[in-house]
C-alpha positions as a printed Julia matrix, in Angstrom:
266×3 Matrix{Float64}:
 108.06   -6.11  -54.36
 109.59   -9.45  -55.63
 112.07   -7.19  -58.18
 113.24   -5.71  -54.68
 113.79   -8.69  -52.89
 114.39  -11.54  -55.14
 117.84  -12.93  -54.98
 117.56  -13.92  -58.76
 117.08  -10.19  -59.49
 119.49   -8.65  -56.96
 121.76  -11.13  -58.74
 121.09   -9.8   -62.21
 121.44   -6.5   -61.42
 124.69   -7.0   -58.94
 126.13   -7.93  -62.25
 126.11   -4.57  -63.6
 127.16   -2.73  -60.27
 123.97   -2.28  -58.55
 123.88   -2.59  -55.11
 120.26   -3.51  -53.29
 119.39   -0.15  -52.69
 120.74    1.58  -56.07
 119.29   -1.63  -58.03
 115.47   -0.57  -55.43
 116.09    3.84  -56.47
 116.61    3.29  -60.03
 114.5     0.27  -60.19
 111.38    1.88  -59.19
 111.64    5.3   -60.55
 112.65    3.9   -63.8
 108.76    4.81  -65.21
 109.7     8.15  -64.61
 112.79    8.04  -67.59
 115.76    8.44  -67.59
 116.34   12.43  -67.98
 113.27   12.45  -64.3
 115.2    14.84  -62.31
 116.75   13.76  -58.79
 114.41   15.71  -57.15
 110.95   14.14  -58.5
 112.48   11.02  -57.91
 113.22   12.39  -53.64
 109.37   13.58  -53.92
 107.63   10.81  -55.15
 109.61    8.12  -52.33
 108.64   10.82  -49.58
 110.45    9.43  -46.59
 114.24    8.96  -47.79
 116.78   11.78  -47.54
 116.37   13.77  -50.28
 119.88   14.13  -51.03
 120.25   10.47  -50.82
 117.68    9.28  -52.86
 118.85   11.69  -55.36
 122.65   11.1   -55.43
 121.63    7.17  -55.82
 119.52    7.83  -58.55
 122.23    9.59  -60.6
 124.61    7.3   -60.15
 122.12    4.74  -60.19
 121.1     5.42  -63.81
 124.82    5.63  -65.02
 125.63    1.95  -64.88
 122.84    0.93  -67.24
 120.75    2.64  -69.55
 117.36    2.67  -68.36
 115.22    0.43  -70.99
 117.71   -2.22  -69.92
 117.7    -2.16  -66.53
 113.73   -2.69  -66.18
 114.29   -5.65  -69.25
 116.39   -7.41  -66.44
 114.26   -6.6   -63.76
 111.13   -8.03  -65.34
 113.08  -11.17  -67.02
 114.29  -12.22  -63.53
 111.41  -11.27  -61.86
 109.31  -13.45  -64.05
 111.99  -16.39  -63.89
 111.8   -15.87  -59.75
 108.21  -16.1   -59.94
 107.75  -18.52  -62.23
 109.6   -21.06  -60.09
 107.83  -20.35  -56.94
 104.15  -20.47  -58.53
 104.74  -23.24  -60.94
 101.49  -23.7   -63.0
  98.68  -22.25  -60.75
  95.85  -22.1   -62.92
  94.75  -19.11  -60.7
  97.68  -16.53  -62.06
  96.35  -15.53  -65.13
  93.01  -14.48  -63.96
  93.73  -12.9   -60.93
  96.47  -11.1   -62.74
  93.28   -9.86  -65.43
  91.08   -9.09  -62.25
  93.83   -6.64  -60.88
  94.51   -5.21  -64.24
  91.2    -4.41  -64.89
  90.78   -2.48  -61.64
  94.15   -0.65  -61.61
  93.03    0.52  -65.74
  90.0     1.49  -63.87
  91.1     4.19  -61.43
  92.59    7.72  -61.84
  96.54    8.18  -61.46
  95.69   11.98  -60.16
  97.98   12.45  -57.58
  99.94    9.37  -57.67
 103.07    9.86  -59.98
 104.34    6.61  -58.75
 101.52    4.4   -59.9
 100.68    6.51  -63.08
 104.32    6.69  -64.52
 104.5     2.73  -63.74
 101.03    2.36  -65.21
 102.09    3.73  -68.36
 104.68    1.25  -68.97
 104.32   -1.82  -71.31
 102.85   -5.03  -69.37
 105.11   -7.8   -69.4
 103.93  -10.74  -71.79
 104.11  -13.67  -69.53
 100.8   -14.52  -67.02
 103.23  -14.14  -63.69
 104.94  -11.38  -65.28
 101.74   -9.53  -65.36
 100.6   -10.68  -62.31
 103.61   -8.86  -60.68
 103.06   -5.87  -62.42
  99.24   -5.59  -61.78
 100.25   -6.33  -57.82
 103.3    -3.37  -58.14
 100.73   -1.36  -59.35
  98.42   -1.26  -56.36
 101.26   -1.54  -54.15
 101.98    2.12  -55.99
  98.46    2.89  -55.87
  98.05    2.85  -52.15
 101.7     4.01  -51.41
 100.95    7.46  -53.32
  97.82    7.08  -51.77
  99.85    6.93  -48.28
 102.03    9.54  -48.84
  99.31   12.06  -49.55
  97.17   11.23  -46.4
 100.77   11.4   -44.22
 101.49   15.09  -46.07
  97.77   16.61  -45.02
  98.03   15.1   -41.76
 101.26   17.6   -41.19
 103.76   14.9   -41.18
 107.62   15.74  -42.85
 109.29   12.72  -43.53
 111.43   11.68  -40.56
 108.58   11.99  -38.65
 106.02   10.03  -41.27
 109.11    7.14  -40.76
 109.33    7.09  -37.41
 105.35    7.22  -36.48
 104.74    4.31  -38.85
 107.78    2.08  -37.24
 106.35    2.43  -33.52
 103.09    2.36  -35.3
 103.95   -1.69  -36.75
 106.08   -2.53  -33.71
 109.8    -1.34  -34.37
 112.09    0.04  -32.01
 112.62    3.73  -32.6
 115.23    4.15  -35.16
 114.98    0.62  -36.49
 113.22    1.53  -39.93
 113.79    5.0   -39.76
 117.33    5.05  -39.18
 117.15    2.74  -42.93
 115.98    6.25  -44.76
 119.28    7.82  -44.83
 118.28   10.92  -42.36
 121.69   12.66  -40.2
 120.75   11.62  -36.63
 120.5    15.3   -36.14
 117.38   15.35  -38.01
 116.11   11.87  -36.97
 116.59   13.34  -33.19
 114.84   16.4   -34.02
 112.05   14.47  -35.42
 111.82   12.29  -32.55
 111.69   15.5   -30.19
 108.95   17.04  -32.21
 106.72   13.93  -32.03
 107.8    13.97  -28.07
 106.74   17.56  -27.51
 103.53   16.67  -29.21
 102.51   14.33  -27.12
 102.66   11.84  -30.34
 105.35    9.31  -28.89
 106.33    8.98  -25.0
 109.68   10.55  -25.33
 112.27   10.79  -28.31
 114.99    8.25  -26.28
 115.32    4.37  -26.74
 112.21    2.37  -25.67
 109.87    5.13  -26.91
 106.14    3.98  -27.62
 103.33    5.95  -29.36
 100.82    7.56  -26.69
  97.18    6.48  -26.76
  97.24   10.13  -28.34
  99.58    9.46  -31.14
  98.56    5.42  -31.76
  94.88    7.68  -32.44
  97.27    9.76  -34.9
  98.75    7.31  -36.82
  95.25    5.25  -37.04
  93.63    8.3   -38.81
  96.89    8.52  -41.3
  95.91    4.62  -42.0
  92.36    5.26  -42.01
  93.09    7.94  -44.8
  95.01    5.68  -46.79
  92.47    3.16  -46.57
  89.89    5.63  -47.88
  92.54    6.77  -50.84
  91.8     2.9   -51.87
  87.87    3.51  -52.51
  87.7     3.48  -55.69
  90.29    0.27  -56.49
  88.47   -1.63  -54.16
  84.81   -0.79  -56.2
  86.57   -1.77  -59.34
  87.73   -5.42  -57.83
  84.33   -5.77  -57.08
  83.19   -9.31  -56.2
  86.71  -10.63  -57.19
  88.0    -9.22  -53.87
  88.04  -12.02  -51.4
  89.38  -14.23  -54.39
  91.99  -12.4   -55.65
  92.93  -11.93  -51.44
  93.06  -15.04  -51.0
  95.27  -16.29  -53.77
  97.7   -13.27  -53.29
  97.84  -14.18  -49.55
  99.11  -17.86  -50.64
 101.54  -16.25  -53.13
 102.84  -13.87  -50.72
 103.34  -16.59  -48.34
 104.94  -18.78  -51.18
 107.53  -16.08  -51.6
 108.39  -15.66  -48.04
 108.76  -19.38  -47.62
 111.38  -19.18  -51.0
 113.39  -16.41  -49.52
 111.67  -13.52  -51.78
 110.45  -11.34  -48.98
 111.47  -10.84  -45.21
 109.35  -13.48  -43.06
 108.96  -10.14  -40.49
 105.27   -9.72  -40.93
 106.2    -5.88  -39.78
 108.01   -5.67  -42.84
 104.8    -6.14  -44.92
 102.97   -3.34  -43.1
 105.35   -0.98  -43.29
 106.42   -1.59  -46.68
C-alpha cells in the first residue's frame, strides 16, 4: 500500500485535485478501466458505502485520464521506495520470487487481483517489487471478502467485526467506510442480537462467541491463500523476512501508519 500512503504520491496526485481517498478509489480500481462501472468498483472494495465509493470513483476518474493517473502513481511510488530501500541487493529477487507465485495462481474470483494482474509490471526492481507485494495484498483481500460474504456477513457488519476483532473501538474503522450511522447502528444491533459483540453501544467487545466468528472468517482467508503459499515454496521465510524489514523501513519513513492494527485490518 505505499501508493496509498506515501506522501511523495499523495503529493503527486494532490496536484491534480485528488484528495487521499479519491487519489486510494480511483487509484486502485484503475485495472478495472476507465469506462468499469461505479458499481463493480462498490463490489469489488466490499465494505465502503456503495454510493460513496461510487460517486468518488466518477468524479475520481474526471480529473485525470486513467493511463496517467497509474503513470504517476507508479513513478512516485518507485521514487518513494527507492529512497527508503536504497540498494538492497535482496529487492530484485524477492520481487521475482513473488512474481512467480502470484503468475502461478488463478484470479477466479478475485477481480481485484486479476484486473491488477493484468496490468504492465513496472520496469524498475522496487517498482516491481511493489507491484508483486499489491498483488498478494489483492490476492488475499478478494480472498477475504469472499470468506466474509459465505460466512453471512453484509458490509457494515464485515467492518465492524474485523475492528473489535484487531482491537478498535466500535466505530473507529468502521465509521471510516462512509456508512449513515443509521446503518452502522443497525449493524451494530444485529451483531448484538446475535450474540456476536456484547452490545451495539460504546465499549462493545466481541463475545467468546463472536471472537470464535471472526477467527473462522480469518481462518477462511488463510485457507483462500493455499495455493500462493505452495507456489512461494521454500522462498517463504525469506521473502517474510525481507518484506518484514521493508515494511518496517516504511513505517519508520512515514509511508505507513506505525498502528500495527492498521496492518491487520488493512
Amino acid at each position: 500500500m505505499h501508493d496509498v500512503w506515501s506522501s511523495r504520491v499523495g503529493e503527486a496526485t494532490a496536484a491534480h485535485g485528488h484528495d487521499f481517498f479519491s487519489a486510494y478509489v480511483t487509484g486502485r480500481a484503475a485495472p478495472f478501466g476507465a469506462d468499469a462501472p461505479p458499481e463493480l468498483v462498490a463490489a469489488a472494495f466490499a465494505v465502503f458505502e456503495p454510493g460513496f465509493v461510487g460517486d468518488t470513483w466518477e468524479s475520481g476518474r474526471a480529473l485525470l485520464p486513467i493511463e496517467d493517473l497509474q503513470r504517476l502513481r507508479e513513478d512516485a511510488t518507485v521514487e518513494s521506495l527507492q529512497e527508503i530501500l536504497g540498494d538492497d541487493p535482496d529487492v530484485a529477487p524477492v520481487a521475482a520470487v513473488l512474481e512467480r507465485a502470484v503468475d502461478a495462481v488463478a484470479g477466479a474470483g478475485r477481480p481485484l487481483f486479476a484486473a491488477l494482474r493484468a496490468r504492465p509490471r513496472p520496469e524498475h526492481p522496487a517498482g516491481r517489487l511493489w507491484r508483486a507485494a499489491d498483488l498478494v495484498r489483492e490476492h488475499r483481500g478478494d480472498g477475504h471478502v469472499a470468506a466474509s460474504v459465505a460466512a453471512g456477513l453484509d458490509p457494515v457488519r464485515m467492518g465492524i467485526l474485523a475492528e473489535l476483532w484487531v482491537g478498535y473501538p466500535l466505530g473507529e474503522y468502521s465509521g471510516t467506510r462512509a456508512w449513515p450511522e443509521e446503518f452502522a447502528t443497525a449493524g451494530a444491533h444485529r451483531l448484538a442480537d446475535e450474540g456476536l459483540i456484547t452490545s451495539a453501544s460504546p465499549g462493545a467487545e466481541l463475545t467468546d462467541a463472536g471472537r470464535a466468528f471472526r477467527d473462522g472468517v480469518e481462518a477462511a482467508t488463510d485457507a483462500s491463500q493455499a495455493d500462493l503459499l505452495t507456489a512461494l515454496g521454500p522462498d517463504l521465510e525469506h521473502v517474510t523476512a525481507a518484506l518484514n524489514r521493508w515494511s518496517d523501513a516504511c513505517v519508520a519513513a512515514g509511508a505507513f501508519p506505525p498502528d500495527v492494527r492498521k496492518r491487520a485490518a488493512g
